[in-house]
N, C-alpha and C positions, 0 to 999 in steps of 0.2 A: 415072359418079362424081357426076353433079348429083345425084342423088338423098341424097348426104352433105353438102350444102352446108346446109340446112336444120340439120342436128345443129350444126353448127360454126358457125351463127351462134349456136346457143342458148347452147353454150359460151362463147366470147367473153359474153356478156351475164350469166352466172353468176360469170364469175369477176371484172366490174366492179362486181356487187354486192356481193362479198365483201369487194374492197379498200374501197369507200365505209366498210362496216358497221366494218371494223377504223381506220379514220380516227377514225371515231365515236367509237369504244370508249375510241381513245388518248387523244382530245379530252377526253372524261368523266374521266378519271382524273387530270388533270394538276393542275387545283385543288384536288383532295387530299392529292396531293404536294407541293406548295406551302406548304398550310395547315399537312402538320404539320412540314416544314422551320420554317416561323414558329415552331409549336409547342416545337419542340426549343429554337430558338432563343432565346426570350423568355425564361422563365426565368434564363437566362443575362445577359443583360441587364438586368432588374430586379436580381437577383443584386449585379451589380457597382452600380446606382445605389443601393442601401441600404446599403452598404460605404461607397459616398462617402459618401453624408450621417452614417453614422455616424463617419464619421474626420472630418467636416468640426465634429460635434460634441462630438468628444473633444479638439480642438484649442482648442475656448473654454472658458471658464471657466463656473462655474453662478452664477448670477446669481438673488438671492432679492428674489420679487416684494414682499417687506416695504420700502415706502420710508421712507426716515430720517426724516421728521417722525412718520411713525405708530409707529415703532420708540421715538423718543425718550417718545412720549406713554404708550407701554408700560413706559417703565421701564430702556429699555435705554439704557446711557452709552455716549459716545464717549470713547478714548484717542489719543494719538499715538506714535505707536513713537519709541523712542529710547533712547540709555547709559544704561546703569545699574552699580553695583558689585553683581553677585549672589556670595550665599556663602552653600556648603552649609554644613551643621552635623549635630552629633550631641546628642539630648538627655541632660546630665547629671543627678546629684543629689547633694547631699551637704548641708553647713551649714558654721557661720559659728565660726570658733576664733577664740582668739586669738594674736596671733603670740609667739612665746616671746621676741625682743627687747622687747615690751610688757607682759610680766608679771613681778614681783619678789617673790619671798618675804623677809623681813625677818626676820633675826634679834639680840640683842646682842652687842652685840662682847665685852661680860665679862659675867658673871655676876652676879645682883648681883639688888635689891628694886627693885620698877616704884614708883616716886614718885608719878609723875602720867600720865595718858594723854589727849590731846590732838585726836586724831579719833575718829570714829567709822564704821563699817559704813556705805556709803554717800556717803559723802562726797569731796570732790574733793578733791585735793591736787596742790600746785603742788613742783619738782623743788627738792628741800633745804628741804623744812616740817617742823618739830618734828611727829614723830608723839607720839613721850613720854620721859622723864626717868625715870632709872635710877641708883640708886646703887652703886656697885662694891663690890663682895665684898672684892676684894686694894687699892684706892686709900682705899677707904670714903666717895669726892670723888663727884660725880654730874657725869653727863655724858647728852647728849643724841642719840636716836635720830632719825634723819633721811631722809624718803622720797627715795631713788636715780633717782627718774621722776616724770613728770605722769602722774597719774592717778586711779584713784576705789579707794575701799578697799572689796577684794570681801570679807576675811576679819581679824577681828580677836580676836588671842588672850591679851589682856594686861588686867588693871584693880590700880589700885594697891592697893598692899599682898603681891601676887603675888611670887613667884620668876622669874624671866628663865629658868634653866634651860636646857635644848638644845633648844630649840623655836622652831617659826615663831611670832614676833610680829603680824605683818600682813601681809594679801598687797595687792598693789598692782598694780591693771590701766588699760593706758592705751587707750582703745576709740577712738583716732582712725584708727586703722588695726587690720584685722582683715583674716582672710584667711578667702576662700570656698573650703573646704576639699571636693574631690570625687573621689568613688571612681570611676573606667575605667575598665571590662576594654578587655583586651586588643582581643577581636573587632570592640571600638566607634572605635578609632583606631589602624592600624597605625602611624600614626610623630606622635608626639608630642616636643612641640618648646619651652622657654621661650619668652615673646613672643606664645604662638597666641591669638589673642583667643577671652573668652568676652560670651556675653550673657547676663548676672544677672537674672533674671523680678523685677520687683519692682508694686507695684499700679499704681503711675504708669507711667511707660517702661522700657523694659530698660538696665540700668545695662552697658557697658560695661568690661570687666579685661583684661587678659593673666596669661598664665600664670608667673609667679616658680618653682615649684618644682615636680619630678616625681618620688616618690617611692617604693620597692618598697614593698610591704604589711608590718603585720607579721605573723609565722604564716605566711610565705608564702603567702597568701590569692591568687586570678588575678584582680588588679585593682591598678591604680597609684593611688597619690594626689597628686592635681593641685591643688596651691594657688595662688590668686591673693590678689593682696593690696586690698581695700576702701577706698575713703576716707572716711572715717563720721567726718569734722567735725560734718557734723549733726546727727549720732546717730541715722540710721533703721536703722541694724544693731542685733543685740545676738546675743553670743556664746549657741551653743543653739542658734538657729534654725534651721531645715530648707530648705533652698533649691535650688531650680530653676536650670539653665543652658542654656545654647545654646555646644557648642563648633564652632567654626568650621574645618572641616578645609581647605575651598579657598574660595578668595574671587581676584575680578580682576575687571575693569572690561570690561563688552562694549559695541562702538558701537552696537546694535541689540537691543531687548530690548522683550516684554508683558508683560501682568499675568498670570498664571495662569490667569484664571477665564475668558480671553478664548481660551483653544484649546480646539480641539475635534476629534473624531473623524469624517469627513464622508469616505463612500466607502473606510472602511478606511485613509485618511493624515489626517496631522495638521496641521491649517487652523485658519485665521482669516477673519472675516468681515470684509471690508475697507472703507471708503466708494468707492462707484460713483457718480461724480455720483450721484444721489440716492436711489440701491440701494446693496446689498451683495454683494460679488462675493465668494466663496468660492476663498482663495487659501490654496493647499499651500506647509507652508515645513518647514523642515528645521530641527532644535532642538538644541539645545547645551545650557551650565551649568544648573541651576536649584537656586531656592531656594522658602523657602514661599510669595515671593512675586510673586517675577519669573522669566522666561525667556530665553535668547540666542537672538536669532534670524540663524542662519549664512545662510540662502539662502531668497529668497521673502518678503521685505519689506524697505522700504529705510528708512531713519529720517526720521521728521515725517510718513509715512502715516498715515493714523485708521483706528483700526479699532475693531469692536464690542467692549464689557469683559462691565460688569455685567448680568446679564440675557440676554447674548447665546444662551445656547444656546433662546431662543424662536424668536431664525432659523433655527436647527437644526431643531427643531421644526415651525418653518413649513415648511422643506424636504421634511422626511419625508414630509408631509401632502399637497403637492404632487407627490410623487415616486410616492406610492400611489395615489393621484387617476386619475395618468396610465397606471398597470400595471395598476388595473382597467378603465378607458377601451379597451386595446388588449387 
């Protein structure tokens, strides 16, 4: 049997090389496995840290690199938020009558020859002034006609030596009050009310009324007439005229309120650009009443903030310009 000891060493030594070589083998492959365990891994990782940053900057506000001295030198004003009385309206039309307790037609009480006439077309008249002198048909005594009202005589239909007859003598209109007469449909105010205030367009300011009267059409027309009554002491009315309103359907007093021109559209909600120490922070707010010229602001400004007015939408504009800057950058 010695002669087999020689094989069996060989063996033994064949099969220590094999285990060495499979050592080897294992050893090479393990930093492969590793690396793409990493591999798998990272991704994931990254993954979650752009997440954070991105929630870490949706949680701030956007901040516009226009600071407030170069802003002002641009043109743009600062406001302070605060109360306002805002009230919507509806635009009317109509013109200026006169009210039928301020107009008189005059006629003779008898029948009889005009003697003398005493005003004219034009003229003012005070309440119980001889207009003119009439002698009677059945007394044959004269007697005198006498204006009923203060006013100016629109219409004069008498001169002496005439007949009296069944006729208007004079009209007589008194323009210190006048009413600003205007047509409504229906679809422009569903609940009309005495008392609703209108704003009368005039060249100076808008003259303040309320409503006295609501009236059906005649011809059954779909539209109401809505008269308010004038104070035209001064005499800047005159019956005829075509005139403009502003009817006021709601109106109330808000504690927190902008200018119109000062909101704006930034990421699809409705913002304001606010003073940031000495930026402008872009603050979303939530909006209520408005009119042509103020806004409520319910949530997202407090009152006595300043915020941008006139001009502002150039921080808008500086925004965009920044925001496109950086989506081509990436």
């Amino acid at each position: 049997m010695s002669f087999l000891r020689p094989f069996a060493v060989a063996g033994l030594i064949f099969l220590a090389a094999c285990n060495a070589n499979s050592d080897d083998h294992d050893h090479d492959h393990q930093p492969t496995d590793q690396h793409e365990q990493e591999k798998q891994h990272s991704p994931t990782e990254d993954n979650d840290h752009e997440y954070d940053m991105d929630a870490s900057n949706n949680e701030e506000h956007q901040e516009s690199s226009l600071n407030i001295e170069r802003a002002q030198q641009l043109g743009i004003t600062l406001n302070q938020a605060g109360p306002a009385n805002i009230a919507q309206s509806i635009d009317i039309f109509g013109k200026v009558t006169v009210p039928s307790s301020g107009l008189s037609h005059i006629q003779a009480r008898f029948d009889g020859e005009i003697v003398r006439v005493f005003v004219d077309i034009g003229q003012q008249v005070a309440q119980g002034q001889a207009l003119a002198e009439v002698e009677s048909n059945i007394s044959l005594s004269n007697y005198t006609i006498r204006s009923p009202i203060q006013g100016i005589v629109t219409e004069r239909h008498a001169n002496a030596g005439e007949s009296t007859e069944d006729q208007i003598l004079f009209s007589i209109a008194n323009l210190q009050t006048l009413w600003a007469e205007f047509k409504v449909f229906h679809s422009q105010a569903n609940t009309l009310t005495p008392g609703m205030r209108i704003l009368l367009a005039t060249q100076e300011s808008p003259v303040s009324i309320r409503v006295n009267h609501i009236l059906p059409s005649n011809n059954n027309q779909p539209f109401l007439i809505v008269r308010a009554n004038i104070d035209n002491t001064e005499g800047s009315f005159s019956p005829g005229r075509f005139i403009q309103g502003q009817l006021i359907t709601q109106e109330r007093s808000v504690p927190v309120s902008v200018e119109n021109s000062a909101i704006h559209i930034v990421d699809n909600t409705t913002s304001v650009f606010v003073v940031d120490g000495d930026h402008f922070e872009v603050r979303p707010i939530e909006t209520g009443i408005s009119d042509g010229q103020k806004t409520e602001v319910i949530s997202g400004l407090t009152a006595d903030e300043r915020y941008a007015n006139r001009n502002s939408y150039l921080i808008k504009s500086e925004l965009e310009k920044s925001s496109a800057g950086n989506d081509h950058a990436h």
